[in-house]
C-alpha positions, 0 to 999 in steps of 0.5 A: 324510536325510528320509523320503519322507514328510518330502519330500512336506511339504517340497514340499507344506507351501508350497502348503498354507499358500499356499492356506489364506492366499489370501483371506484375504490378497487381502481385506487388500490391498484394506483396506490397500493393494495395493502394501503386500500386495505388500512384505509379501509379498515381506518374508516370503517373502525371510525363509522363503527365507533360513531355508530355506537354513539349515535343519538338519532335515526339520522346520525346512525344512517350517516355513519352506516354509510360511512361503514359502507365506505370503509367496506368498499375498500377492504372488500377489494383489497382483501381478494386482490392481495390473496390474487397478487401473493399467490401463484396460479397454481395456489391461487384456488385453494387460497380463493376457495378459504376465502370464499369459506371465511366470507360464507361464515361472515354472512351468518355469523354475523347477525347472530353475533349480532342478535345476541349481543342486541338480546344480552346487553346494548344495541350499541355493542353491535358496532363497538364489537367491531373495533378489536378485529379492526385493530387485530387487522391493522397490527397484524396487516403491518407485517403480514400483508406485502404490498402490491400495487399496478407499476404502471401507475395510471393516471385517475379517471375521475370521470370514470370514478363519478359515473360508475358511482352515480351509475351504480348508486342509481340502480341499488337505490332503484332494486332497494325502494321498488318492493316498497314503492312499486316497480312502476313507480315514476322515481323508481323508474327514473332512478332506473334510467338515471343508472342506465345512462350514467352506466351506458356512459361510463361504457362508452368513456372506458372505451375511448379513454387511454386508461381506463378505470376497468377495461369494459372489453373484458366482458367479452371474455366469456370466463369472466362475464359468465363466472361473474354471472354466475357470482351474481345468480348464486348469491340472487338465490342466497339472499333472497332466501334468507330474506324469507326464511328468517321470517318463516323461522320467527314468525311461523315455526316460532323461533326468536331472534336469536334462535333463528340465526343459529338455526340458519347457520348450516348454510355456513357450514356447506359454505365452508365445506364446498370452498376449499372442496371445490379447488380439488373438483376444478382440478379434476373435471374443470371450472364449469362443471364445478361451478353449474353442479354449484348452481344446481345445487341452489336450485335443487335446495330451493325446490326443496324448500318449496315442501315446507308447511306452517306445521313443519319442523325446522329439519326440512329447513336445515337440510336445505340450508345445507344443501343450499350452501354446498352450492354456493361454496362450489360456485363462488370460489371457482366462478371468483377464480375465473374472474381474478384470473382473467384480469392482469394483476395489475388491475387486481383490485378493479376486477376483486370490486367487480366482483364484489359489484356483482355480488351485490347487486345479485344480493339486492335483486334476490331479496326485491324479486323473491320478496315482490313475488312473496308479498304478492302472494302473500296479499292475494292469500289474505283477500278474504281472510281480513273481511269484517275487520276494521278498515286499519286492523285489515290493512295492517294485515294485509300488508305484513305477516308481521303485521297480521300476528299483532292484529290477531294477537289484539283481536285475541279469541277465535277471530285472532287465531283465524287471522294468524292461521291465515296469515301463516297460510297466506306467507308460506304459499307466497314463499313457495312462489318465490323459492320455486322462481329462485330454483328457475334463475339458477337452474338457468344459470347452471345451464348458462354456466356450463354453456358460457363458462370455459373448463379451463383457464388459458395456459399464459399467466399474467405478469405479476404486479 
């Protein structure tokens, strides 16, 4: 059996390696072609999938996630750089906005394919269940998939490639262990610095060189730092959120599993339903209208989920997942448009991983801050709750509500109950914390957005690659 913190790696070694890899991989697709970054990709990630079924240890099976994190590093990329390359501007959106309801249904139905073949049958069946869509990719991408790829071929920066993995290595791990270690830890902070050095370096050296990995200057392009932005606040709220509210699902309304990742699946559906609807709205009323009412509507389903109770139903729950997810379909297809269009598309592949970079790191944050602010809540509603208990059952209970359901689930009769109640009380007060903050950063950031983020994008189309 792993430990706790074996388990955490198992989840997190994929994203670790998946965001370490990112810009590195998009910069290779767009040397050597995109659809070859796409069946390299998807070669590996098959590989580490395969392994991951047949691991024997906690260690083997962090090994082979990484390995799946690899492989996703070069199909994320090549995925949107090849819909951006094949499409004309004037299609480019509706193509982005399926996308970005496909990638929206990815999010949840993945877990809860996940938890019910965990539930029906083999833990192993999680990773082997990938290998058909693999193959279904790779034979169908054989004809489908044109090639495309930046015809100047660009030497290798192989400088750039180590500093920004390093770098962005650095600073996931840091986002990752600081809930658990502390955020004023000493090796967090210096995993903190590490990142802003190697990042800091790489900036300068993307400067000077003659050709760059990611020309860095294109931050100063307001229509794609500010779309990347609000990429990043978008899925901050998302991931945070659903971090908390499986467990408000599981462990206070009490759901399982399985239940629980169908009942978070609304947020799918607003995905699916604002992607393509949000093509239209630019049409109309321009990219930073759509993309802040997007925003807006994150932070407007947030705050609702502040109202939720410990003897509340699950339908203040899907009202806000729906919401929730109307908001992220408005703002990720837009607010990536604007990112791919900014860039030639030439370098299609290094802008599609600066996406997905932001999209990550947005991701990570969301689940360290929100669920900081909650167990911060959490803790300080349990002071007085696990007085009299055994020094062990209280710090078990003090830690987790997980933990302080089984405490009370052994201690049984009335002081169990007390304990559990508290618990609950104690979780759903530190969530309307963290909602309420996570309501704040994007409501801030539809304010940025309609500040920063250009209506329309310039009239001169980039010269295809």
């Amino acid at each position: 059996d792993a430990s706790a913190s074996e388990l955490q790696w198992i989840v997190d070694s994929y994203m670790l390696v998946f965001a370490a890899v990112l810009l590195t991989a998009g910069a290779l697709g767009d040397r050597f072609g995109r659809k070859k970054a796409l069946t390299f990709g998807l070669l590996v990630f098959a590989l580490g999938s395969g392994l991951s079924a047949l691991a024997d240890s906690s260690g083997m099976l962090i090994a082979t996630r990484a390995l799946m994190g690899a492989g996703g590093a070069f199909i994320m990329p090549s995925t949107l750089s090849i819909l951006t390359a094949v499409f004309p501007a004037h299609e480019r959106g509706k193509a982005i906005g399926i996308w970005a309801a496909v990638s929206g249904l990815g999010i949840v139905i993945g877990p809860v394919t996940g938890g019910w073949l965990v539930e029906h049958g083999d833990w192993s069946l999680v990773f082997l269940v990938n290998l058909p869509f693999v193959a279904a990719a790779l034979l169908s991408g054989r004809w489908l998939v044109p090639e495309s790829l930046d015809p100047a071929k660009p030497r290798l920066d192989g400088t750039g490639f180590a500093l920004s993995s390093l770098g962005l290595g650095a600073l996931v791990w840091a986002i990752i262990e600081a809930p658990a270690r502390g955020w004023a830890d000493g090796l967090i902070l210096v995993a903190f610095a590490v990142a802003a050095v190697a990042l800091g370096a790489l900036i300068a050296w993307e400067l000077r060189v003659r050709e760059p990995m990611l020309d860095v200057r294109l931050f100063r392009n307001r229509r794609f730092s500010a779309a990347s932005g609000a990429i990043a606040v978008a899925f901050f709220a998302l991931f945070g959120t659903i971090f908390f509210l499986t467990q408000y699902l599981q462990s206070v309304l009490g759901y399982g599993a399985f239940e629980s990742g169908l009942r978070v699946m609304p947020v799918a559906a607003g995905v699916v339903l604002g992607g393509p609807l949000s093509a239209k709205l630019v049409e109309h009323v321009g990219t930073k209208r759509v993309v802040g009412a997007g925003l807006a509507l994150v932070a407007v389903g947030l705050t609702m989920l502040s109202g939720a109770e410990v003897g509340g139903g699950y339908g203040i729950v899907a009202a806000v997942l729906l919401v929730l997810g109307l908001g992220m379909g408005l703002t990720m297809a837009p607010a990536t448009e604007s990112v791919m269009g900014s860039l030639p598309l030439a370098k299609a592949s290094v802008g599609s991983a600066v996406n997905d970079a932001t999209r990550t790191m947005g991701g990570a944050l969301g689940v360290a801050v929100l669920g900081s602010l909650l167990s911060s809540g959490y803790r300080a509603g349990m002071e007085g709750a696990t007085q009299g208990l055994p020094a062990g059952a209280a710090e078990t209970a003090n830690q987790s509500l997980a933990g302080a359901l089984a405490v009370a689930q052994r201690l049984g009769g009335g002081a169990g109950g007390r304990v559990s109640e508290a618990a609950q009380q104690a979780f759903v007060d530190g969530m309307h914390t963290a909602v309420l903050a996570g309501a704040a950063v994007a409501a801030a950031g539809a304010l940025l957005t309609l500040l920063a983020l250009p209506a329309r994008a310039p009239l001169a189309e980039p010269a295809p690659a």
